[in-house]
One Martini backbone bead per residue (centre of mass of N, CA, C, O) as a GRO file, in nm:
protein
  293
    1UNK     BB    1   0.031   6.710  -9.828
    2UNK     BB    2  -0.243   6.807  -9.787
    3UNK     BB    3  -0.209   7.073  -9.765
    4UNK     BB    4  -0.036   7.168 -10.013
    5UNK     BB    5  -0.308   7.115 -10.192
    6UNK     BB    6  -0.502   7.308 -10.020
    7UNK     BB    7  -0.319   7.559 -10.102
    8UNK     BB    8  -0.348   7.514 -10.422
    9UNK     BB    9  -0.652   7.556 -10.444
   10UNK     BB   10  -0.694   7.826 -10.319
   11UNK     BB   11  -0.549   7.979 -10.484
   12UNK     BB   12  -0.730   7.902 -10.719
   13UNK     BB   13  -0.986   8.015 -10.645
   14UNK     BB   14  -0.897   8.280 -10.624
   15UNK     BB   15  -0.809   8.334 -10.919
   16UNK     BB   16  -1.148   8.332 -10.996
   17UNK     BB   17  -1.098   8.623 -10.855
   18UNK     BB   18  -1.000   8.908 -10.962
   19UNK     BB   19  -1.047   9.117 -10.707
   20UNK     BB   20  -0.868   8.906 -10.535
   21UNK     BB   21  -0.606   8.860 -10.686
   22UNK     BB   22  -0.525   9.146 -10.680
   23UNK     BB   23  -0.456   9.152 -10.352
   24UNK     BB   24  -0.269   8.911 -10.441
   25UNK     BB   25  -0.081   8.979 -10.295
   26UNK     BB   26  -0.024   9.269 -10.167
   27UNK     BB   27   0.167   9.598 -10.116
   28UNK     BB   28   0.402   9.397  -9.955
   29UNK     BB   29   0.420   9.104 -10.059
   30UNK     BB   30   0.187   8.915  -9.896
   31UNK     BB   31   0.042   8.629  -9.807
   32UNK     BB   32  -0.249   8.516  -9.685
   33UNK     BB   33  -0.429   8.337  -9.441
   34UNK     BB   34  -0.676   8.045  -9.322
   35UNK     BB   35  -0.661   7.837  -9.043
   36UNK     BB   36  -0.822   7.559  -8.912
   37UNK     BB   37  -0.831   7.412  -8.638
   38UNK     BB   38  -0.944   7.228  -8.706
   39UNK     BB   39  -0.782   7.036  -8.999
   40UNK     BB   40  -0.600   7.255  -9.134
   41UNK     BB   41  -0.738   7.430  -9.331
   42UNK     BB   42  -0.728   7.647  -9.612
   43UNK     BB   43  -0.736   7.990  -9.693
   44UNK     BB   44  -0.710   8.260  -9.911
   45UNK     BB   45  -0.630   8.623  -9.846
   46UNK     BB   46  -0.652   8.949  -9.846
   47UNK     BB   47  -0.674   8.960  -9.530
   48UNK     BB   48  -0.641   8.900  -9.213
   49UNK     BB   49  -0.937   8.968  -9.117
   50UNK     BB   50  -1.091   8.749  -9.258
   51UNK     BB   51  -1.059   8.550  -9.051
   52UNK     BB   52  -1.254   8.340  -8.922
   53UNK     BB   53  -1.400   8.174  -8.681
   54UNK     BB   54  -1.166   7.903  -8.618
   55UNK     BB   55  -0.926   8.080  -8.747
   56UNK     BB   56  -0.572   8.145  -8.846
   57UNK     BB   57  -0.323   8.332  -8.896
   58UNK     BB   58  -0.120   8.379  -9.226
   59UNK     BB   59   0.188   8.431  -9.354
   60UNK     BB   60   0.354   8.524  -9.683
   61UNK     BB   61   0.669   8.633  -9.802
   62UNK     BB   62   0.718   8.772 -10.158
   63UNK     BB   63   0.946   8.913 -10.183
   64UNK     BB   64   1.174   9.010 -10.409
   65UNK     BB   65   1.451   9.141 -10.560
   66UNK     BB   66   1.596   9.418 -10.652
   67UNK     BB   67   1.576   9.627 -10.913
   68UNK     BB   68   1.714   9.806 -11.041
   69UNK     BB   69   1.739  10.139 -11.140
   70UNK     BB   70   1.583  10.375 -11.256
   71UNK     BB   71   1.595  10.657 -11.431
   72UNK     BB   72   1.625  10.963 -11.384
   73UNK     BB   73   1.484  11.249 -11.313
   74UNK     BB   74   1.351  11.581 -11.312
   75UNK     BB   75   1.444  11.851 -11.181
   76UNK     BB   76   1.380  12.043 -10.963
   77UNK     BB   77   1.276  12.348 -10.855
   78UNK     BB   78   1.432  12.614 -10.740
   79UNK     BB   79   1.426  12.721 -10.473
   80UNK     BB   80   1.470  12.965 -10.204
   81UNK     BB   81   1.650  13.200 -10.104
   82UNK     BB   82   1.857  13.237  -9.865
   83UNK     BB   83   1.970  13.374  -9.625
   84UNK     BB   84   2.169  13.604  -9.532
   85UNK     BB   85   2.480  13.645  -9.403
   86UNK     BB   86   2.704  13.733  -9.190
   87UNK     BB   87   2.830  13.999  -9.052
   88UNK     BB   88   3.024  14.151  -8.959
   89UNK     BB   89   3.214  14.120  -8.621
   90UNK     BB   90   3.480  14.352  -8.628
   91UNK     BB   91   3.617  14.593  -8.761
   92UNK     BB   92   3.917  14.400  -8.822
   93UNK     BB   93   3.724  14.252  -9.045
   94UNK     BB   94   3.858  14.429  -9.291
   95UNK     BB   95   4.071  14.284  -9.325
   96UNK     BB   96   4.133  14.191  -9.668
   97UNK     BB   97   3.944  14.262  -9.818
   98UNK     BB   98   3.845  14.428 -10.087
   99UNK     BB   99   3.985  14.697 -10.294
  100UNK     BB  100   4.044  15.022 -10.468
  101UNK     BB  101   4.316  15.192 -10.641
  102UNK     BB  102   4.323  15.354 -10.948
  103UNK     BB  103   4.201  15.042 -11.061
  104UNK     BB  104   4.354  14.861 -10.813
  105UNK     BB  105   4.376  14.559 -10.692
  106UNK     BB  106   4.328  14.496 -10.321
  107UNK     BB  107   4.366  14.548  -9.986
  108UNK     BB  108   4.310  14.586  -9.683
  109UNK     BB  109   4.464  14.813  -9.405
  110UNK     BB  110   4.540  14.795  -9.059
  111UNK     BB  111   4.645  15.059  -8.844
  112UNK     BB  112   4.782  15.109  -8.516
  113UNK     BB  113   4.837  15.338  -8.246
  114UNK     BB  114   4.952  15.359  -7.929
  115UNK     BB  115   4.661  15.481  -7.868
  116UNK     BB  116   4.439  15.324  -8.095
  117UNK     BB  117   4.400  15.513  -8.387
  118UNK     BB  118   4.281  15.410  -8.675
  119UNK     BB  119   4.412  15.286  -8.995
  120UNK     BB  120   4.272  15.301  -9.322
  121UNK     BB  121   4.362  15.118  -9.615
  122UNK     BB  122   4.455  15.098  -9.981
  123UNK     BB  123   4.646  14.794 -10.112
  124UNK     BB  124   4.769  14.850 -10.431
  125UNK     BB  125   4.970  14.676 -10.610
  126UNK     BB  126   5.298  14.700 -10.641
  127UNK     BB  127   5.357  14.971 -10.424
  128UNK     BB  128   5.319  14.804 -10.167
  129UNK     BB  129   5.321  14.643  -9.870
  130UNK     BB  130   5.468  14.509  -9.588
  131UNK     BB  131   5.381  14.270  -9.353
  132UNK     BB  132   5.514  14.162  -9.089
  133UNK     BB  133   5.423  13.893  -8.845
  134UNK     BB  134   5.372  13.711  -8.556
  135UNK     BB  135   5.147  13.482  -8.583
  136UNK     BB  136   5.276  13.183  -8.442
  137UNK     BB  137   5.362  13.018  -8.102
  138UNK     BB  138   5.518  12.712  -7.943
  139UNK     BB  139   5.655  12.587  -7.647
  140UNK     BB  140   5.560  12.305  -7.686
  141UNK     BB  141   5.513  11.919  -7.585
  142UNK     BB  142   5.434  11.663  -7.462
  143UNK     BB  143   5.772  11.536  -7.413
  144UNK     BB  144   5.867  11.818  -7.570
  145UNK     BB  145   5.979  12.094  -7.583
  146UNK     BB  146   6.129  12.125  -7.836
  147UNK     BB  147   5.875  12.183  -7.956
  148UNK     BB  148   5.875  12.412  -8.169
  149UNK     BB  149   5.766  12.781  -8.230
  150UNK     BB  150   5.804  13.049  -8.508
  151UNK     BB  151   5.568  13.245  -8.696
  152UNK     BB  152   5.569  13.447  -9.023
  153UNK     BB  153   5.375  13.694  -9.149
  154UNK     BB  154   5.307  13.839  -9.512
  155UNK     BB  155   4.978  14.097  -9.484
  156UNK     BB  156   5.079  14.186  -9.773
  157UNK     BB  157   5.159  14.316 -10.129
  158UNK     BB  158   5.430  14.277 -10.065
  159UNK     BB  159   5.769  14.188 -10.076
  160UNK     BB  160   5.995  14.093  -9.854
  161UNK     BB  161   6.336  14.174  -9.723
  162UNK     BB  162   6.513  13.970  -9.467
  163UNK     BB  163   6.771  14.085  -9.464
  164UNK     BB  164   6.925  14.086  -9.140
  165UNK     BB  165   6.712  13.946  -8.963
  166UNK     BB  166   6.599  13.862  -8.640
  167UNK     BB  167   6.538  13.643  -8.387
  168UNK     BB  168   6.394  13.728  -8.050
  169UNK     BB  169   6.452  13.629  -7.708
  170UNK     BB  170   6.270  13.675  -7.361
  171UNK     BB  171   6.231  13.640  -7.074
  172UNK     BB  172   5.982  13.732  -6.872
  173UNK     BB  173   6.219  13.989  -6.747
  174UNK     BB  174   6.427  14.042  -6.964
  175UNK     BB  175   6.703  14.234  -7.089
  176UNK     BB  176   6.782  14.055  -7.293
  177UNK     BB  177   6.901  13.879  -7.629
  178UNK     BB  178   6.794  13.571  -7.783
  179UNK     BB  179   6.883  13.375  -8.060
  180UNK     BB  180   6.705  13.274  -8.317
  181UNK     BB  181   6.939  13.142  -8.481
  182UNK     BB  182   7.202  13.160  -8.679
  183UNK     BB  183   7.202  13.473  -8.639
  184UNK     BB  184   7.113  13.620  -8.953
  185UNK     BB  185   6.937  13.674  -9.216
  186UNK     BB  186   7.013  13.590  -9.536
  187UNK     BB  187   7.094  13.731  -9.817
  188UNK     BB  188   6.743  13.726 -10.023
  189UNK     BB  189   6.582  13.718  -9.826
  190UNK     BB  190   6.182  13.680  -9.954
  191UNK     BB  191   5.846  13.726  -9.833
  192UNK     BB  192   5.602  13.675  -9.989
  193UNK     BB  193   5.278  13.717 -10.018
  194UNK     BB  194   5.112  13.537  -9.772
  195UNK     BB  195   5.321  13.393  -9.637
  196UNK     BB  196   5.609  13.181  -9.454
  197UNK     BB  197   5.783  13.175  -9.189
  198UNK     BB  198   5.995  12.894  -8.996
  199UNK     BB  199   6.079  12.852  -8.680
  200UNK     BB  200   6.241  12.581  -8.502
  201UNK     BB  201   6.311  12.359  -8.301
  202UNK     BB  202   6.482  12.107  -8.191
  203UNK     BB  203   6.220  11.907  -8.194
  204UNK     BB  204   6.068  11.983  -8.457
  205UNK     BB  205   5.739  11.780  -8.589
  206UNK     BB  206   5.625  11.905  -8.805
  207UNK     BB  207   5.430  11.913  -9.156
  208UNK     BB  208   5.650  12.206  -9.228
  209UNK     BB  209   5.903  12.271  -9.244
  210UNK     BB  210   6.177  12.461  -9.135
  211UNK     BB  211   6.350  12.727  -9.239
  212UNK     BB  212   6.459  12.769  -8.898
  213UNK     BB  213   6.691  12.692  -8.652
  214UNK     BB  214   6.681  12.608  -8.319
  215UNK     BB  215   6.773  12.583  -7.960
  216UNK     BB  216   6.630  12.807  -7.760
  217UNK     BB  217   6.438  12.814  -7.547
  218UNK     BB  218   6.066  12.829  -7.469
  219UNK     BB  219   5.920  12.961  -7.204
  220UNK     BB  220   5.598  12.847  -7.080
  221UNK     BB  221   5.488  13.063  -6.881
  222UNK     BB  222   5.738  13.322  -6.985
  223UNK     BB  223   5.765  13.554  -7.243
  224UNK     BB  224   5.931  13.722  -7.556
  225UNK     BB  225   5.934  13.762  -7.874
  226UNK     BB  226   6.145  13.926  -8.208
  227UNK     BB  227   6.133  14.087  -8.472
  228UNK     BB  228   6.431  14.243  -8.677
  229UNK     BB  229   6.583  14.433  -8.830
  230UNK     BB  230   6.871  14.499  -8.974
  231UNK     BB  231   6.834  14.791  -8.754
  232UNK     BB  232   6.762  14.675  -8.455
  233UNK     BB  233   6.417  14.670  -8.514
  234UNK     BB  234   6.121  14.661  -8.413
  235UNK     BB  235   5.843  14.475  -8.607
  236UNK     BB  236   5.758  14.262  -8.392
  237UNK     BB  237   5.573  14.159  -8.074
  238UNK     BB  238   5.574  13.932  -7.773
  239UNK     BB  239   5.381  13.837  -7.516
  240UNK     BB  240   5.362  13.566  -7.225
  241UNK     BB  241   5.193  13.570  -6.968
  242UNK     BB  242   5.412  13.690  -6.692
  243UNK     BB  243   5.557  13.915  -6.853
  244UNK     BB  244   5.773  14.232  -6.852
  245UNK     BB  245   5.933  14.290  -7.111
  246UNK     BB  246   5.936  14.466  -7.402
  247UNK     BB  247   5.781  14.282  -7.601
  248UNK     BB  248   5.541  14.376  -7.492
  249UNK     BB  249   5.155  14.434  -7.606
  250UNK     BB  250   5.051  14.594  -7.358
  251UNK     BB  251   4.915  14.299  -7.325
  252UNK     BB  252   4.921  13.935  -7.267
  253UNK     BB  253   4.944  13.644  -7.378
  254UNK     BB  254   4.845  13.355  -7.346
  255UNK     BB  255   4.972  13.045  -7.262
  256UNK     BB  256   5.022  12.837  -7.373
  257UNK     BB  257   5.008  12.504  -7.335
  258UNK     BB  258   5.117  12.192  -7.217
  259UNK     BB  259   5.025  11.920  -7.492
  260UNK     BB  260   4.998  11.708  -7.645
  261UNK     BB  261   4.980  11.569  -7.948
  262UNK     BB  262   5.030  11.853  -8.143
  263UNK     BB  263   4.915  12.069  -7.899
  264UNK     BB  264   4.957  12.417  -7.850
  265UNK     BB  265   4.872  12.749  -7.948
  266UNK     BB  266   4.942  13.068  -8.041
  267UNK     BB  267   4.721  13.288  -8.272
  268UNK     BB  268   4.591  13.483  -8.545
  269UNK     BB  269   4.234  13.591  -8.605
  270UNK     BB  270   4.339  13.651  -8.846
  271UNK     BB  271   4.609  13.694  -9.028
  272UNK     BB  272   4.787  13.976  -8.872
  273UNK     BB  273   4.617  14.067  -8.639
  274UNK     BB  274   4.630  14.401  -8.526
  275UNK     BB  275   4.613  14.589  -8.179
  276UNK     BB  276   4.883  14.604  -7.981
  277UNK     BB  277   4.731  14.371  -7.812
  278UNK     BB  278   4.840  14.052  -7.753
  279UNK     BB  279   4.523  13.948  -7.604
  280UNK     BB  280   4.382  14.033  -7.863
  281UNK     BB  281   4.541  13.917  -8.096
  282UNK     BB  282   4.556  13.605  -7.940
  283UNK     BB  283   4.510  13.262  -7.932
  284UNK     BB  284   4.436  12.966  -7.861
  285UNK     BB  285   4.510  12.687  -8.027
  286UNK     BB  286   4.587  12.464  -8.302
  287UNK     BB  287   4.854  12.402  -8.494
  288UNK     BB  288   4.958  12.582  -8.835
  289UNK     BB  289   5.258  12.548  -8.922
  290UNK     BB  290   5.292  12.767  -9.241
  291UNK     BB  291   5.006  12.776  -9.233
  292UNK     BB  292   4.665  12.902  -9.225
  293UNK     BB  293   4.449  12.992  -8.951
   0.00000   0.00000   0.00000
């Protein structure tokens, strides 16, 4: 009781001095005091250095509850424009641009010859061309060969009619074709402009449903799809592995893995990246059947 006493005298006598009042509590909330070790009297004080000789430092937070939060300020001045963006990073960079062709907007469009070399468009209104590829195909995944998948990407201006088009697989070294899908696709089929048609494996389970189920597994180690006009032409193909069959373009693109789930795949980036050479065109990584790459 003596103490609690002597605590609140410290304190009135403090506050009759106003320059030290001022400074009680601290700027941080803090209470100080100087404790006598002779007698235990107290002593409140503007900071703990001032306790002098035979007195021992107390402190006590005053801190309160957080009050509400005070109006926004105003914003402050725009800073300064960032650094430009990276430019193009490889010549096949430019598929996809923006471009005008007569006043009409447009898309370029690039595409290799057997030698190597490139021609580019500007693909631009109603008159303008479909462009089929394999854009992307899994071999199955770890615990499931059959989920499995291959994606057509139609990466023109105009829609495609893929009416009597079938999907064809070839072992590593094979030289007959076997239909992925029964038959060829029914008359009317259409893949708009930037679309996507996707043919799954015997079970697969992917978050895109697919347009046409095949049963015939594809070989994880070497094979190779193609996709077929009506006129039973080659119109996009891959090899993959150590595959050595007709559909190989170039060299072989590497074989995906086979991955735990949702496992892995071969896909081309940009979609629809066309150098006629399989191994520079597909690359491995996470599978987005359905959907761009």
């Amino acid at each position: 009781m003596r103490s609690k006493i002597l605590v609140a005298l410290a304190i009135a006598a403090v506050a009759v001095a106003g320059a030290a009042l001022a400074a009680i509590p601290d700027g941080n909330g803090v209470i100080h005091a100087c404790r006598k070790v002779d007698g235990g009297a107290l002593r409140v004080v503007a900071k703990a250095s001032a306790c002098r000789s035979g007195e021992r430092a107390l402190a006590w937070n005053q801190r309160g509850a957080a009050g509400p939060a005070g109006p926004r300020g105003a914003s402050g001045a725009q800073g300064p424009q960032g650094p430009a963006g990276p430019g193009l990073a490889s010549f096949d960079s430019l598929a996809g641009l923006g471009c005008s062709l007569d006043g009409q907007a447009g898309a370029i469009s690039i595409a290799y010859d057997a030698s190597g070399l490139a021609q580019i468009h500007c693909v631009a209104g109603v008159g303008g061309d479909a462009v089929i590829r394999i854009n992307e195909f899994s071999v199955g995944i770890e615990g499931a060969l059959g989920d499995e998948f291959v994606e057509l990407a139609n990466t023109g201006t105009a829609a495609a009619d893929l009416s009597g088009w079938k999907l064809v697989y070839r072992s590593g070294a094979g030289t007959s074709d076997v239909s992925l899908g029964t038959g060829t696709l029914a008359d009317g089929t259409m893949l708009a402009p930037g679309a996507f048609f996707l043919f799954g494996g015997s079970s697969y389970s992917g978050a895109h449903p697919a347009d046409k189920s095949f049963s015939a597994g594809l070989a994880s180690a070497a094979g190779g799809v193609a996709i077929k006009d009506a006129d039973g032409n080659i119109v996009d193909s891959v090899g993959w592995g150590d595959a050595t069959n007709a559909f190989v373009e170039g060299t072989t693109a590497a074989a995906p893995p086979i991955a735990p789930a949702p496992g892995k795949s071969d896909a081309r980036h940009p979609n629809g990246h066309d150098t006629n050479v399989n191994s520079a065109d597909f690359t491995i990584g996470d599978p987005t059947p359905g959907i761009s790459n």
